[in-house]
N, C-alpha and C positions, 0 to 999 in steps of 0.2 A: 553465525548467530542463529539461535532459535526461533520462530515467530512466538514462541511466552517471554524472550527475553528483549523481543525490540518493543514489544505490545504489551505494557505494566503499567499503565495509569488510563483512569477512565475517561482525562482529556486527552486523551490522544484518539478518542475513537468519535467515528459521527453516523448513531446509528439511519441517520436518515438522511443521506445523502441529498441533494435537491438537484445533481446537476444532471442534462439529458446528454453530450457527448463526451469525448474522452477529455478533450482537453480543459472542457468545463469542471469537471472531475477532477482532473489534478489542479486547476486553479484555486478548487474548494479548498481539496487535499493539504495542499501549497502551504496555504494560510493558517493552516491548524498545525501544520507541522512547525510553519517557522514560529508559531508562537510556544509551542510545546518543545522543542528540541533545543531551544535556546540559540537558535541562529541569527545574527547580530543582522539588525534592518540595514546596514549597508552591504552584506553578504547573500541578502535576499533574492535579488532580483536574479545573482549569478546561479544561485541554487535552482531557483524555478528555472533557469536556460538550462543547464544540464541536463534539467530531468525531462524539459521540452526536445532538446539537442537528440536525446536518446529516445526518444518516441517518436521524431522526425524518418530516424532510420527505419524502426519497423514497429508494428502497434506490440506492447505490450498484455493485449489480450489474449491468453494465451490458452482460452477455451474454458468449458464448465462453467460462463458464465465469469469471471474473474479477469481481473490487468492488475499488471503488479509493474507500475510505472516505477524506474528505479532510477537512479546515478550514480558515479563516483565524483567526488569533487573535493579540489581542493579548499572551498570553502566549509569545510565542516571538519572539528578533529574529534570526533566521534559517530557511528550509526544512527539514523534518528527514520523514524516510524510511525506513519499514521492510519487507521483503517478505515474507510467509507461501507457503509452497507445505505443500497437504495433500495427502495419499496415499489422500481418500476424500470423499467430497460433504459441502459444506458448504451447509445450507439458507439463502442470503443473499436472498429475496425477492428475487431477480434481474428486471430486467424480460422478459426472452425466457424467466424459469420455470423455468430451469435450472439446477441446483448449480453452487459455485465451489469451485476449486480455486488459484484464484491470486489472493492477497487483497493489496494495495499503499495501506499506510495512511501518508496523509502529512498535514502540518500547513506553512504557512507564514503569516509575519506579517500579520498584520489591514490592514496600509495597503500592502500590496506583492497587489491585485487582479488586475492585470493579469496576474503574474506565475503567480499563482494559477490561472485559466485557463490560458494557454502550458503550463504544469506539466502540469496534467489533461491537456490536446488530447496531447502531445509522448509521455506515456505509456499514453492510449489508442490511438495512431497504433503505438508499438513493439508492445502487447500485442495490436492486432489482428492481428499476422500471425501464421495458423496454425502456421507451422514454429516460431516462435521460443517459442509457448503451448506447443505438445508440448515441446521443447527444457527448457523450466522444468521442466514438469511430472516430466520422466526424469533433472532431475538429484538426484546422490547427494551435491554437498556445496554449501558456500555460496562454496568456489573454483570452481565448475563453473558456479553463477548468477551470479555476478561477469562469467565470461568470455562468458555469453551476452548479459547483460545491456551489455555495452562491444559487441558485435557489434551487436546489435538493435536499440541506441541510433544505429547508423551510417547504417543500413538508409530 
């Protein structure tokens, strides 16, 4: 999947992140996803362990500023996607050491693997380019990351 195509409504995005480390981050994250992705409150907690499970192994931050904390799980039978932008470093044990500011937590289905990969590659591929990272970073709504995020996806 594309990042225009997991990132299409402007509750799903929180341009002002409040949290200061990673896991705080995906906590945020966590909660805006289960409510927007329609993941059932008894499904919740297994969801958030996943995406904790998979960030135990190794940090998610995967440089530029950016963690794209993810999972597969069988609790979910479709892809679901939330975006954080902070307005101030957040400590994500990044591999290159350096604070994030654009945090992309996503979850998709346990038996859709492959999809799962494509997903990650497709969105690290848009989040590596410099213009489109500042572009996130300076925007003021979740209409403004919409529009860059359908650009970026093109790109």
């Amino acid at each position: 999947m594309l990042l225009s195509e997991l990132i299409t409504r402007p509750a799903q995005i929180v341009t002002d992140l409040k949290a200061t480390d990673r896991w705080a981050a995906i906590d945020e994250l966590m909660a805006v996803l289960i409510a927007t992705a329609g993941i059932p409150q008894d499904s919740a907690a297994a969801v958030a362990a996943a995406v904790r499970e998979r960030e135990e192994t190794m940090s998610t931050g995967i440089g530029h500023g950016i963690g794209i904390p993810h999972a597969p799980t069988d609790r979910v039978d479709r892809a679901g996607a939330v975006l954080g932008i902070a307005h101030h470093d957040i400590d994500f044990a990044a591999l290159d050491g350096q604070p994030v500011r654009i945090v992309l937590l996503f979850v998709v289905p346990q038996d859709q693997f492959q999809q799962h990969l494509n997903t990650l590659a497709n969105i690290a591929r848009v989040l590596s380019d410099a213009a489109t990272r500042d572009r996130l970073r300076a925007a003021a709504t979740a209409a403004d990351v919409l529009a860059i995020v359908g650009v970026g996806a093109k790109t």
